[in-house]
N, C-alpha and C positions, 0 to 999 in steps of 0.2 A: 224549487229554487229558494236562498235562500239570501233576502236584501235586504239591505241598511241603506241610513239616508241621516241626510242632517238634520236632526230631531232638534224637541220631543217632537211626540206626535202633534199634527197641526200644523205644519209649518207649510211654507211655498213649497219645500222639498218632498214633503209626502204629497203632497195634491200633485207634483209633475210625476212620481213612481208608482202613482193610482192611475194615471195614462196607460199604462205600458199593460198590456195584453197579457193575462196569466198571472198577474201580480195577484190577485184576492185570492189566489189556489196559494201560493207561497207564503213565506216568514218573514216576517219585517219586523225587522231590529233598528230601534233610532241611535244615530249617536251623535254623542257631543260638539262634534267635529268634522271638520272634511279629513282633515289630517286622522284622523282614528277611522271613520270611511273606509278611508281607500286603504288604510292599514291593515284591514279586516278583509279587504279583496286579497292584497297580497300575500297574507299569510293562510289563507283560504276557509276563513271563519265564515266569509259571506261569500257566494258568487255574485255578486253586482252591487255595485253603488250608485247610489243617485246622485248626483251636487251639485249647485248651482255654478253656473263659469262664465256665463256674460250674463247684463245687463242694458239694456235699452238708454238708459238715463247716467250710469254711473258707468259704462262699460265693462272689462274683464272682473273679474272675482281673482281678485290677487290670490286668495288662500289656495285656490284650485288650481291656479294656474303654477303656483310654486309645487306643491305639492302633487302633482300629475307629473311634473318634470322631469324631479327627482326622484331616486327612491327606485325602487323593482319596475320593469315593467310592467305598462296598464294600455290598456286599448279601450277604447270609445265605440259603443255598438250602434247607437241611439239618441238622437237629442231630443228634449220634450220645450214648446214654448208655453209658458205658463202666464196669462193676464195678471197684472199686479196692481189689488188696490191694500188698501192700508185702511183698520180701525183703529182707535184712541180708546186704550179700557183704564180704568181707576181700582186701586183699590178703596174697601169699605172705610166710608169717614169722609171720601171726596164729595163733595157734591157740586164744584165750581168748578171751571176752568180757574179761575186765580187762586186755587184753594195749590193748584200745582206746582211743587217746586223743583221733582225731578221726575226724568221719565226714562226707559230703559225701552231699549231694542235692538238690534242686530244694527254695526255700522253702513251697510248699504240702505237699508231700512231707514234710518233719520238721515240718510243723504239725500233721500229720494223723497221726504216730508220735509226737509229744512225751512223752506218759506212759509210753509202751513203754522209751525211749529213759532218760527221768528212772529208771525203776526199774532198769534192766540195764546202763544207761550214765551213769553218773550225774555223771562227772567228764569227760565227753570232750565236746570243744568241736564246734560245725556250720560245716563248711565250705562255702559255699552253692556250688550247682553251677547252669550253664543248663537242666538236663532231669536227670531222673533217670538216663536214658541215659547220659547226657555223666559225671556221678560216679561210674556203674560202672566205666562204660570207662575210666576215669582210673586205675582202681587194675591195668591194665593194660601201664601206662610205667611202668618199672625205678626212675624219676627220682622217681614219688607220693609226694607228701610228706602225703597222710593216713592214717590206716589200713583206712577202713571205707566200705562206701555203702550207702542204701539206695536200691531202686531195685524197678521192676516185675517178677513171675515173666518177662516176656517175654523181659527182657535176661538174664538166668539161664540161659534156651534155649539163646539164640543165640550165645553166649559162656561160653568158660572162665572162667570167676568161681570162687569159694571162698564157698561157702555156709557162714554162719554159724548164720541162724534163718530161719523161716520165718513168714509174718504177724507182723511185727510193727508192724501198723496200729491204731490205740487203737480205733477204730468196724470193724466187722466188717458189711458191709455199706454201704458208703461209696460213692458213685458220683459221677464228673465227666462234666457237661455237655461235647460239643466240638462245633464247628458249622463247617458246610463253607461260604466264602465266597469270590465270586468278584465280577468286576467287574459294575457296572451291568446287570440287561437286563432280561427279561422274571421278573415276579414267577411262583413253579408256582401251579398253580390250587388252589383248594380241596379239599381232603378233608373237611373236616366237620369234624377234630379239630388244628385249625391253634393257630399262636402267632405274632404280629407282634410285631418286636424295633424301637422307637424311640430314638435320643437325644433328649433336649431341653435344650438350654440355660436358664437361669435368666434372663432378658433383664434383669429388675431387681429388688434383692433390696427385700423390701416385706412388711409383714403380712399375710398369707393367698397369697403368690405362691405356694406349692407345695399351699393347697389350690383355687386356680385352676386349675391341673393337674388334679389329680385330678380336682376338680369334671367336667373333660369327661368323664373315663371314666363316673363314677356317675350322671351324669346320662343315659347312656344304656346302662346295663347292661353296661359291656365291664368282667371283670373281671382284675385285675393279678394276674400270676404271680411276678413281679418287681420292686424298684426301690431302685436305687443309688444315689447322690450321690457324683460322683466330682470333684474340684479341676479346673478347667479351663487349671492352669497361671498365667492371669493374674493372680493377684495373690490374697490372704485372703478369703473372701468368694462367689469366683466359683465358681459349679458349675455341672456340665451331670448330669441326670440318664437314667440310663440304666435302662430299663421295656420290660418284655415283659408280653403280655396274650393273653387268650386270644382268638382270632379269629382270620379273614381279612380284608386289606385289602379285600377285593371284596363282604364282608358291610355295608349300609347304617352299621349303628352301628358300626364300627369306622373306618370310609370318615370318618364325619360327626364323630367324637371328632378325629381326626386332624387333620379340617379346622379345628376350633376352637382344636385345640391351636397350629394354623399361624396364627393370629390373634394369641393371646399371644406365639409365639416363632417369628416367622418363620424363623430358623434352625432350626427342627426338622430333624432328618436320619431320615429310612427308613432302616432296616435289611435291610427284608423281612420278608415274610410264607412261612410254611411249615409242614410237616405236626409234630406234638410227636412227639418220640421216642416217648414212654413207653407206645404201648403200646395206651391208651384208641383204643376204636372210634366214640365220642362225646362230644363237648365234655364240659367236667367241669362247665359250670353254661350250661345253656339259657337263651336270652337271653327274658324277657318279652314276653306279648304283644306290647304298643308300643313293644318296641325289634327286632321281630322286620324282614325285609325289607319284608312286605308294609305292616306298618305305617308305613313310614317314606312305600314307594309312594304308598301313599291318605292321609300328610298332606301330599305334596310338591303331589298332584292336586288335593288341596281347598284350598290357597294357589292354584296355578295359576287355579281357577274363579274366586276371589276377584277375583283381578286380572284375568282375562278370560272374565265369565260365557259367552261365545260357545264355550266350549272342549267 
């Protein structure tokens, strides 16, 4: 196998793609971006990418969640949850926190330090970096024109850096979603403690259109773990919303929400259906009797008889 991830190396994204079983036997290739990522799935330079797409503190990960949307089809196999603390490195010459006047890192990253940053750093400007990786290592060229990064204990490891502090993340306990996606194929089967990830488009904006939506899920017990509204590009107005739910596509009421939803918004796009990280050995809310499989069975078999009492 052969995986890419939002480099350089070091980053939260290689620490969640070092989870995944059989990685150390495979290739990994970092790249710049989510958007060149998942570029590399779909032209089939890599089979899988890693990329971060929620956050505990900051919520979805815009870049992944635009760039998932659009573009070739991609499916979701796997999600990894990853603990996030945060170090504070200098380049050489620093020896003060006041000595700092600008500091670089990936924009989820100083959103998730901003009051650390406000009280110790209070005059030094953000110089936004591709990965947390990418603005450590920067203070590695002789040429860095900023003083400081913050970046993960990983890159601290793996590299001479200049440790200034240590945690300096505002939530102590903060964890990023990252989820393993590769092209098209076959959905994994069920475990019992699944999550299916959907886009849907907004097909026409209208009173009650987004609780037509929903409407398919509560009308059959699937419940939302997730739901974004993210700009579709086209113009003021236009969104596609992006929903994770708990289930598998192969369980009736998920199967049959899905189907409805493909009624209102034939551009619905699958993401896939997969096992939840976190942990639980059983769904977090058991679905009701009459949204259960068998229930779905014995009302599809008693329409059936309707239409063909010989059955």
């Amino acid at each position: 196998m052969n995986y890419t991830y939002l480099g350089p190396a070091g980053t939260f994204t290689e620490q969640a793609l070092l989870q995944v079983p059989g990685v150390q036997e495979g290739q990994r290739v970092s790249s710049t971006s989510v958007n060149l990522a998942l570029q590399r799935v779909r032209d089939g330079e890599s089979d899988a990418a890693m990329v971060p797409i929620e956050n505990s503190v900051e919520g979805g990960v815009s870049a992944t969640l635009d760039a998932i949307a659009s573009g070739g089809a991609l499916q979701i196999v796997r999600e990894v949850l990853v603990p996030i603390s945060f170090d504070l490195v200098a380049r050489e010459g620093i020896t003060s926190l006041e000595q700092i006047r600008t500091v670089s890192t990936h924009g989820h990253a100083i959103a998730q330090c901003r009051g650390w940053v406000q009280q110790h750093l209070p005059n030094a400007e953000f110089v936004p970096a591709s990965s947390t990786a990418a603005g450590a290592l920067g203070l590695l060229d002789p040429d860095c024109r900023y003083d400081a990064a913050i970046c993960s204990p990983l890159v601290l490891e793996q590299n001479d850096l200049k440790l200034m502090h240590r945690g300096v993340e505002d939530n102590t306990g903060a964890v990023t979603r990252f989820v393993l996606v590769t092209r098209p194929g076959p959905v994994p089967g069920p475990t019992g403690h699944d999550k299916t990830t959907v886009v849907i488009p907004l097909p026409e904006d209208h009173p009650g259109a987004l609780m037509e939506i929903l409407g398919q899920f509560a009308a059959r017990g699937v419940n939302l773990s997730r739901i974004e509204s993210r700009p579709t590009g086209e113009g003021l107005g236009s969104y596609f919303f992006s929903i994770d739910v708990e289930g598998h596509l192969s369980e009736a009421r998920v199967a049959d929400a899905l189907a409805g939803l493909h009624r209102i918004s034939p551009q619905i796009r699958f993401l896939g259906s997969y096992a939840n990280a976190n942990g639980v050995s059983e769904p977090a809310h058991s679905p009701a009797r009459h949204n259960t499989d068998q229930a779905f069975r014995q009302a599809h078999a008693w329409v059936g008889k309707l239409l063909d009492p010989q059955q």
